[in-house]
C-alpha positions in Angstrom: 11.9 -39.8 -41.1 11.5 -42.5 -38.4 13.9 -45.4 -38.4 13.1 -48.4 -35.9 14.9 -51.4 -36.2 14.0 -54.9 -35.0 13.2 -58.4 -35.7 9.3 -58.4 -36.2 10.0 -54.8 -38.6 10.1 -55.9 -41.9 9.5 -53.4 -45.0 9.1 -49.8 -45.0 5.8 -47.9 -44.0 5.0 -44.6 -45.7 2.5 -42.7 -43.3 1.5 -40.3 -46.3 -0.1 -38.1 -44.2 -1.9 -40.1 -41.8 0.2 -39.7 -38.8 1.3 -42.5 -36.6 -0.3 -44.1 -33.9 2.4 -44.6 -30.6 1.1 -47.8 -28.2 2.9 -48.4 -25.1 2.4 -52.3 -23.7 3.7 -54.7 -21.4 3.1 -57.6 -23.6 5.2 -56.2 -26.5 8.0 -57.8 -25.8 11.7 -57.4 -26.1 11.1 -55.1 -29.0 8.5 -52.2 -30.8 6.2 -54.1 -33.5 4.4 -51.9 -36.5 0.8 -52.7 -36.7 0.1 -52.1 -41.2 -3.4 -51.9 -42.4 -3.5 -50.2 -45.3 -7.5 -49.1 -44.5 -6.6 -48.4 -40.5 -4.0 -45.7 -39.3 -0.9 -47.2 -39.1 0.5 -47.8 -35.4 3.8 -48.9 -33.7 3.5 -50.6 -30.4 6.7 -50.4 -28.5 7.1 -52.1 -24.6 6.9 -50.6 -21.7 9.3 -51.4 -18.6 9.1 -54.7 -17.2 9.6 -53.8 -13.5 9.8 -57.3 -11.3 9.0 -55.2 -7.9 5.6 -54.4 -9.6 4.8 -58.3 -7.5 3.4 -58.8 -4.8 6.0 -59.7 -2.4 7.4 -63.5 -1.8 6.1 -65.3 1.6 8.2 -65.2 4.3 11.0 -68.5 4.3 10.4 -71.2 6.7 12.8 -70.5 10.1 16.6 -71.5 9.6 16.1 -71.4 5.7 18.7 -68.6 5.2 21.1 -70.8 7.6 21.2 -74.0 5.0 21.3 -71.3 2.4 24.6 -69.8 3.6 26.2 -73.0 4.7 25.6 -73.8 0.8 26.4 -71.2 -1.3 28.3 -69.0 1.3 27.2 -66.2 3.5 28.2 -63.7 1.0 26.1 -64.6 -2.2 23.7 -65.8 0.2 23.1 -62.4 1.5 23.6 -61.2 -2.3 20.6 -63.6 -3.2 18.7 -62.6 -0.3 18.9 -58.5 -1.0 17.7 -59.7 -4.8 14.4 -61.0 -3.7 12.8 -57.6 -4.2 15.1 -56.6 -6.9 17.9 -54.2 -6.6 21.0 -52.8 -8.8 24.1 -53.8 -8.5 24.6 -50.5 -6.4 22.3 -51.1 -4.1 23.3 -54.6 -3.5 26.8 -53.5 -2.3 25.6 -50.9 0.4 23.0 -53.5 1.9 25.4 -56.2 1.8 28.2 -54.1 2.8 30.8 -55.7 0.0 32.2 -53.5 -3.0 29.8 -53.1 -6.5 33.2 -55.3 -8.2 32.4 -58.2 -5.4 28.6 -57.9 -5.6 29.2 -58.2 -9.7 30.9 -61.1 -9.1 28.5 -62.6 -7.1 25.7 -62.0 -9.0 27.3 -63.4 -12.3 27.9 -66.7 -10.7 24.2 -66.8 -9.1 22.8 -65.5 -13.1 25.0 -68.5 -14.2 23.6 -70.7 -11.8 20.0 -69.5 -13.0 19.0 -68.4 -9.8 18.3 -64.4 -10.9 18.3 -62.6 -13.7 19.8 -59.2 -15.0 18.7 -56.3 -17.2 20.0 -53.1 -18.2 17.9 -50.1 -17.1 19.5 -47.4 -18.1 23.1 -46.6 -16.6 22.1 -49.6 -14.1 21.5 -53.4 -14.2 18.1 -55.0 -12.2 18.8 -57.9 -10.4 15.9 -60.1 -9.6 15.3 -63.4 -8.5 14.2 -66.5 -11.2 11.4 -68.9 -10.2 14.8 -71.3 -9.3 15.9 -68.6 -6.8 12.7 -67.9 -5.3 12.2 -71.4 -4.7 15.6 -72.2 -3.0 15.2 -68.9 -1.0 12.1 -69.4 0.4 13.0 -73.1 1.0 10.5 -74.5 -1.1 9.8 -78.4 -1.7 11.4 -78.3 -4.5 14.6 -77.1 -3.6 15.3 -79.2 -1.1 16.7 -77.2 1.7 14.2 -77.0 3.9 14.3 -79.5 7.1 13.0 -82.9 6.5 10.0 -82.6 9.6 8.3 -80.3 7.2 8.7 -81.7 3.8 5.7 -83.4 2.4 6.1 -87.2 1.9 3.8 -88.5 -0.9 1.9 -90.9 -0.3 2.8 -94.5 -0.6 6.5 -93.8 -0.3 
């Protein structure tokens, strides 16, 4: 007997002989979904890993970015933000940024609170990656604000 719990399983499905078709996909998310047809084979999509670093890389941040980002939210968590751009564990943030796992964990919960990245459990380890929020104040984007005011766009009229 199979058991599979989760919010879009509902019922009970008796194969009866006909086997059971196993689907991975990325869209199938956060949880496996049982696809009943009593005329078709019955099948249970389940999803895949949803690994951020499958991207294509961010552009590189305009020059003295990473100085107004430090100066804002310290040089710490700003290295700590920086590191998370292509996604690392918590492990592998503390040996780039040369601060204990307990201090990067720290960090990192203040910059998830702030909605600047994201975490997930993988396993024994936790992802880190950046949110569209993060990406935008790391690369100095418009609409962060951070980047110097010779290169931010003035609409027109104002």
């Amino acid at each position: 007997m199979l058991h599979i719990a989760g919010p879009h399983l509902q019922g009970d499905l008796y194969l009866g002989g006909r086997g059971l078709r196993i689907i991975p996909s990325f869209f199938c998310w956060p949880g496996p979904i049982v696809l009943k047809d009593g005329s078709l084979p019955p099948v249970l999509v389940h999803p895949v890993t949803h690994d951020p670093r499958w991207l294509a890389p961010a552009p590189p941040a305009a020059p003295g970015t990473h100085q107004a980002l430090a100066a804002l939210l310290g040089r710490a968590r700003a290295a700590v933000l920086e590191e998370v751009a292509e996604g690392r564990t918590t492990s592998e943030l503390a040996g780039r940024v040369g601060l204990s796992p307990a201090t990067v964990s720290h960090h990192v919960a203040v910059l998830r609170e702030s909605g600047l990245l994201t975490s997930r459990r993988i396993g024994g380890a936790v992802l880190h990656t950046l949110t569209g929020l993060g990406a935008d104040l790391l690369e100095g984007g418009l609409t962060c604000g951070i980047r110097p005011r010779s290169k931010a766009v003035v609409p027109a009229g104002s």
